[in-house]
Residue, then its C-alpha position, 0 to 999 in steps of 0.5 A: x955781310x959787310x955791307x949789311x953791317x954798314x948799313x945797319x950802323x947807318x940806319x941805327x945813327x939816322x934814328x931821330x932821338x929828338x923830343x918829338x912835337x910839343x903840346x902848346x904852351x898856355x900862359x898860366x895867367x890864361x886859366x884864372x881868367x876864364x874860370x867863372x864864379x857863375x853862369x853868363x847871362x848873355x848865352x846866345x845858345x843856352x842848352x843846358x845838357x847834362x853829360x854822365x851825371x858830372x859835367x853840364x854843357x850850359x851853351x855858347x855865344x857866337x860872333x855871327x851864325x854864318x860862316x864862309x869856307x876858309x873863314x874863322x868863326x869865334x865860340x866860346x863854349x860854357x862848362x858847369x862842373x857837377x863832379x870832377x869827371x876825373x882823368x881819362x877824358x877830354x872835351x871834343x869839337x865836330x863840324x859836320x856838313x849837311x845830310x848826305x855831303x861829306x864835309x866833316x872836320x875834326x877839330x884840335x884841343x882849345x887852349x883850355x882844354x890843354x892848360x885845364x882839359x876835365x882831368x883838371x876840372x873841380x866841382x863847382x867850376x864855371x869854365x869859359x873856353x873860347x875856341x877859333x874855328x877856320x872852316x875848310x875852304x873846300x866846305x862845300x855843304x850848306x850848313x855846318x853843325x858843330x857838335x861837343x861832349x866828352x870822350x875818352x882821351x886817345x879814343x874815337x868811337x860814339x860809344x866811348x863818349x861820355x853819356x848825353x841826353x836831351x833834345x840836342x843831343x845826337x849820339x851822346x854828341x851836344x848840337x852846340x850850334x848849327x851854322x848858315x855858310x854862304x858858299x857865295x863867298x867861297x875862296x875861288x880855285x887856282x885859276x879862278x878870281x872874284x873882282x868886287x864890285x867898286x865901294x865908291x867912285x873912282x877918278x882915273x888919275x893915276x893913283x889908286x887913292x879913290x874909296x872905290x879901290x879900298x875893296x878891290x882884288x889885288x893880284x899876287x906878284x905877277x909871275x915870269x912867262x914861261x921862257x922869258x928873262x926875268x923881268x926888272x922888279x916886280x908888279x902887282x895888279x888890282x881889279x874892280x868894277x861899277x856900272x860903268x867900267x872895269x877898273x884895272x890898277x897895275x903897280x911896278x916897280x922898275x929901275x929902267x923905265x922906258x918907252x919911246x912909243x908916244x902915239x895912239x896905236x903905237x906897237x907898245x908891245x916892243x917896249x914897257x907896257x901893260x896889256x889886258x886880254x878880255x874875252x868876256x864870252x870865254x869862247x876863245x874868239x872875239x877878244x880884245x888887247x888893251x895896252x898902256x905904256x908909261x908915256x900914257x900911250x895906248x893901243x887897243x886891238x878887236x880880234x874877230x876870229x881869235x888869235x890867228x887872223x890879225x886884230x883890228x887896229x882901227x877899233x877903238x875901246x875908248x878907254x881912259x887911262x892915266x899913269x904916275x910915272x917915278x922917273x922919266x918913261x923916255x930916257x933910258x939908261x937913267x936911273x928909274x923907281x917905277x910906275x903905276x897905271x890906272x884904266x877904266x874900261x867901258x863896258x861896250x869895248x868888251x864886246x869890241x865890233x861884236x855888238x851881238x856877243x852873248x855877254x850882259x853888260x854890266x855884269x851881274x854878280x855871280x857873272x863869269x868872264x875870261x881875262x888876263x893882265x901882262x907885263x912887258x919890261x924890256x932893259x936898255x940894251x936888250x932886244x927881246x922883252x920880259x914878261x909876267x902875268x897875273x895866271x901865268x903864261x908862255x913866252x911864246x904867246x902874250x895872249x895864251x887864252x887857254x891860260x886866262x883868268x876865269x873872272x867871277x863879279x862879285x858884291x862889294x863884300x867879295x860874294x858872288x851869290x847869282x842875283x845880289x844888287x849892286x850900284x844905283x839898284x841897291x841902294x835907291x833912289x832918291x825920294x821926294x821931300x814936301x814942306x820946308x826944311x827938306x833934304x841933304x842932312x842925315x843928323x838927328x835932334x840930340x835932345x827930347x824925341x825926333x819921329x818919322x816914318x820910314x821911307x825908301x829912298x835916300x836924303x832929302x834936302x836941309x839941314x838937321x835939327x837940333x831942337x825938340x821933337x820935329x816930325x818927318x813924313x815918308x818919301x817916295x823913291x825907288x826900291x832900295x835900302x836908302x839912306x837917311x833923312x832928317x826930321x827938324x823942325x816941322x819939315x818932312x824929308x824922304x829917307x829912313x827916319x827913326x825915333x831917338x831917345x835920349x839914353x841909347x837904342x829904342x824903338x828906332x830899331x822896330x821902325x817901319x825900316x827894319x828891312x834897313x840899316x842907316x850909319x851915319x858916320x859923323x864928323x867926329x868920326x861917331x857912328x850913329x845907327x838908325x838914328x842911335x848912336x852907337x860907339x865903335x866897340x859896339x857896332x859890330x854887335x849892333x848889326x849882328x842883333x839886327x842881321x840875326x832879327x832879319x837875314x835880308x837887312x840892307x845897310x846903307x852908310x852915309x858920310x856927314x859933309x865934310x867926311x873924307x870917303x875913306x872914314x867909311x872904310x872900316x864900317x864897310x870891313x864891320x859890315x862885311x864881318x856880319x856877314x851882310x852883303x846889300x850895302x851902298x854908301x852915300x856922301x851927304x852934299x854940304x848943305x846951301x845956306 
C-alpha cells in the first residue's frame, strides 16, 4: 500500500501544469495592411464562389503553377465579406493528389486567419490573406489541387463546411488552384543525389571560383567510416558535369597536412589523400579509384573483376587535377589550415579497360550511375589513417560498393526529367550572318524601332546599334533556344531579333521566337528581355508571363562583353524559380574594331 502511495505522490508531482502550446503571435500592424477597400484587379484565378449567402471566394494570385515536392508556392487568397458569418467558423486549405493517389495535405491556419479568421470578418471587408505552402517532399502525384471554403471551428467532415456552389466547387470545398508538379525535381531519398549539369565552364585550377561551379551539388559534412578514428577537421565535397567531365571539388580543413607520396601512382592511400569510386554501370564489377594527394600527386587504378582481384595500376584515367594548398603538403609537425583539390573526369576513365561497358557517355539527364567520395587523413605520428565519406562507409573497406552513392545527372536547374537538353544541343548552335555589321553583340537601338525576325542560332558578328530603325534577317543554326543578334544599321545578324518600342514591352513578346526567351544582362548590370528592358523586380514576373504563355520556353542568357560570368548567376536563380529548366548561357566575345 505503501508503495502504491508513493507512486501515486510521484505521478500526481510529474503532472505538466505549464501553459501548453501557444497560438502564434501576428503583429497587430499585419491585419490593417491586408484588409482592402476593393477587389484586385490582377487575380490570376478570379472565381467569384459564393459560400452560405454571406462570404465570397473572389479568387487568388500565384507566383507560378508549378510546384516541386518539398518546394514552397506562394497564394494569396481574396475574401469579399457579404454578412458577417459570425463565431464558429474558420477558413480551411487542402491539397490533393490526383485521382487514385494518396497525396493529401491538411494544411495550418494562415497568418490571417489567426489574427482575423470570419469570427472577426465585418461586412464589406475585402480581406487579402497570403498563405505559404511546402508541398510534402514525398508528393508523389502529378498534380496537386488545393481546395478552400469555410468549415466549423474543431469539425472535419464534408457536411460541416459552409454551403458552396458553382462549377468550382467539389463537396461544398472551392478548386482555388490546381497545380503542375514536376516530380523531376523531387528531393532524392537517403542515399540518393542529383549532380547538375555545369552552369558555365570550368578551369581546373584549384579554386572553385568558375560560373560552372555556382549550381553544383555540395555534400553534407563528410561522415567518419564506421570504426575509424575521427578525422582532423572536416570536408566537404561538390560535383558537377558538362560534355566533357565530371567535376568533383572536395574542401578540408585540416591542422596537420601532410603527404610525402610526390609521384604518379604513388600509394596515396597511406597518407592524405581524396579518393573517388565510380562504377558507372552500378554492377559492383568494373570500377575505377581515383586519388588525389595535397602534393597534386595522383593514382587511378581499373578494377576489372570487382574488389577481390587487384586493380590495374598501369591504366591510366588521364585525369586533370590541381590542389590550393594552405600550408605546406610536406612537412609535418607544422602548423596547417587546409587544402582544397579540384578533378576533372574524362568521360572514357568511367568505363576504365571496359570500352564496351553498358554506360552512354556523357550521360543524359534523369541517367543513374554508382559513386562515392573519401577522406583519408592520417595525424603526424599515427600508424593507421582516418577516414570519412560522402555515404558513409566501414573502416574495413574504403571501397564499400554496396555503400556508394546512387548518382542522378540531372539539368542545370537540378531536375532530373529522362530526356532534357543540356550543353551545346540546347542551346544552339551558331547561325550565319549576311551583309555588313553581322555578329557578336546582343545590344538593341535605344530609340525609334529595331525589327528582325526571329532566328535560331546564337550571335552573329558586330556591334550594336544605337541609331534609328535597322533591319535584321533570320540566321541559320542548329535546333536550340539561341541567343541574340542585333539589328544595326542595314546589317542582318543570325540569333533572336525582336522589336522594341520605346516605353517598355510590346510586341517583342509575340515575335516569331516566342518558343524562346533571350536576357541580356548588360554592363550596367540592367536585364533586357527579348529585347525589352526590364527591371530586376519585374524579371521574375516577365518570365512567369511568358512561361504561362508556352510551357516549352527556352531561355538563353547573354553576358555583354566585359560581364564577369557571375552576374549571370542570379537570373539563373530567377529563372530556376519559374520553374524553367531549358537554359543555356552565352558570354558575348568583345567586338574587333
Amino acid at each position: 500500500m505503501r508503495t502504491f502511495v508513493a507512486l501515486a505522490l510521484v505521478v500526481a508531482g510529474c503532472v505538466d501544469k505549464g501553459p501548453g502550446p501557444q497560438p502564434k503571435k501576428i503583429d497587430p500592424g499585419y491585419v490593417g495592411k491586408h484588409l482592402l477597400t476593393a477587389p484586385p484587379t490582377n487575380l490570376t484565378a478570379a472565381l467569384d464562389v459564393a459560400l452560405g449567402g454571406k462570404v465570397v471566394y473572389l479568387g487568388n494570385t500565384v507566383e507560378s503553377t508549378r510546384i516541386a515536392p518539398g518546394a514552397v508556392v506562394k497564394i494569396t487568397h481574396y475574401w469579399k465579406v457579404i454578412a458577417p458569418p459570425g463565431p464558429g467558423w474558420k477558413t480551411f486549405t487542402l491539397f490533393r493528389g490526383a485521382p487514385g493517389q494518396p497525396d493529401f495535405m491538411a494544411l495550418p491556419d494562415t497568418d490571417m486567419g489567426i489574427a482575423h479568421g470570419p469570427p472577426t470578418w465585418r461586412a464589406g471587408e475585402i480581406i487579402e490573406d497570403p498563405q505559404e505552402i511546402t508541398l510534402r517532399p514525398d508528393w508523389r502525384s502529378p498534380m496537386a489541387t488545393l481546395s478552400v471554403g469555410l468549415i466549423a471551428t474543431g469539425a472535419h467532415g464534408v457536411g460541416d463546411r459552409m454551403a458552396a456552389q458553382g462549377p468550382k466547387v467539389v463537396d461544398n470545398a472551392v478548386i482555388a488552384r490546381v497545380f503542375e508538379v514536376d516530380l523531376s525535381k523531387a528531393p532524392p531519398p537517403p542515399g540518393t543525389i542529383h549532380v547538375p549539369y555545369a552552369r558555365g565552364p570550368i578551369v581546373i585550377d584549384g579554386v572553385a571560383g568558375d560560373l560552372g561551379w555556382s549550381g553544383a551539388l555540395t555534400s553534407p559534412e563528410l561522415v567518419t567510416a564506421e570504426g575509424s578514428p575521427d578525422p582532423v577537421g572536416k570536408a566537404t565535397a561538390r560535383l558537377t558535369w558538362d560534355d566533357q567531365n565530371l567535376y568533383a571539388f572536395i574542401s578540408i580543413t585540416d591542422s596537420d597536412v601532410y603527404s610525402e607520396y610526390k609521384k604518379h601512382d604513388d600509394p596515396l592511400w597511406k597518407a592524405d589523400c581524396v579518393e573517388l569510386f565510380i562504377d558507372a554501370d552500378g554492377n559492383k564489377r568494373g570500377y575505377v579509384e581515383l586519388q588525389v594527394n595535397p602534393n597534386n600527386a595522383t593514382f587511378d587504378s581499373w578494377f576489372a573483376q570487382g574488389r577481390a582481384a587487384k586493380g590495374d595500376e598501369s591504366w591510366d584515367s588521364a585525369m586533370t587535377t590541381a590542389v590550393t594548398m594552405r600550408g605546406t603538403p610536406d612537412q609535418g609537425g607544422d602548423v596547417d589550415t587546409g587544402w582544397d583539390v579540384e578533378i576533372a573526369i574524362p568521360w572514357a576513365a568511367v568505363k576504365g579497360r571496359d570500352a564496351g561497358m553498358s554506360v552512354i557517355t556523357p550521360p543524359r539527364v534523369g541517367d543513374r550511375w554508382k559513386l562515392n567520395v573519401v577522406r583519408v587523413d592520417k595525424k603526424t605520428g599515427d600508424q593507421n589513417p582516418a577516414a570519412s565519406s560522402w555515404n558513409r562507409i566501414t573502416y574495413s573497406d574504403f571501397h564499400a560498393l554496396d555503400r556508394m552513392l546512387t548518382v542522378v545527372f540531372a539539368d542545370p536547374s537540378g531536375g532530373t526529367a529522362p530526356g532534357t537538353p543540356v550543353g551545346p544541343a540546347a542551346s544552339g548552335s551558331s547561325g550565319s550572318a549576311e551583309g555588313s555589321g553581322a555578329g557578336a553583340g546582343s545590344a538593341v537601338s535605344a530609340s525609334a524601332e529595331a525589327t528582325g525576325s526571329a532566328g535560331s542560332g546564337s550571335a552573329g558578328s558586330g556591334s550594336a546599334g544605337s541609331g534609328s530603325a535597322g533591319s535584321g534577317s533570320a540566321g541559320s543554326g542548329s535546333a536550340g533556344s539561341g541567343s541574340a543578334g542585333s539589328a544595326a544599321g542595314s546589317g542582318s545578324g543570325a540569333g533572336s531579333a525582336v522589336s522594341l518600342k520605346r516605353g517598355g514591352l510590346t510586341t517583342g513578346f509575340e515575335a516569331e521566337s516566342r518558343n524562346t526567351a533571350t536576357i541580356i544582362v548588360t554592363t550596367k548590370g540592367e536585364h533586357v528581355v527579348n529585347g525589352s528592358p526590364v527591371k530586376d523586380a519585374d524579371l521574375g514576373t516577365v518570365l512567369r508571363a511568358l512561361f504561362a504563355r508556352n510551357p516549352k520556353l527556352e531561355v538563353s542568357i547573354v553576358l555583354e562583353p566585359g560581364v564577369p560570368q557571375d552576374k549571370s548567376v542570379h537570373v539563373l536563380d530567377v529563372v530556376k524559380a519559374v520553374g524553367i529548366t531549358k537554359v543555356a548561357l552565352k558570354v558575348t566575345p568583345p567586338s574587333t574594331p
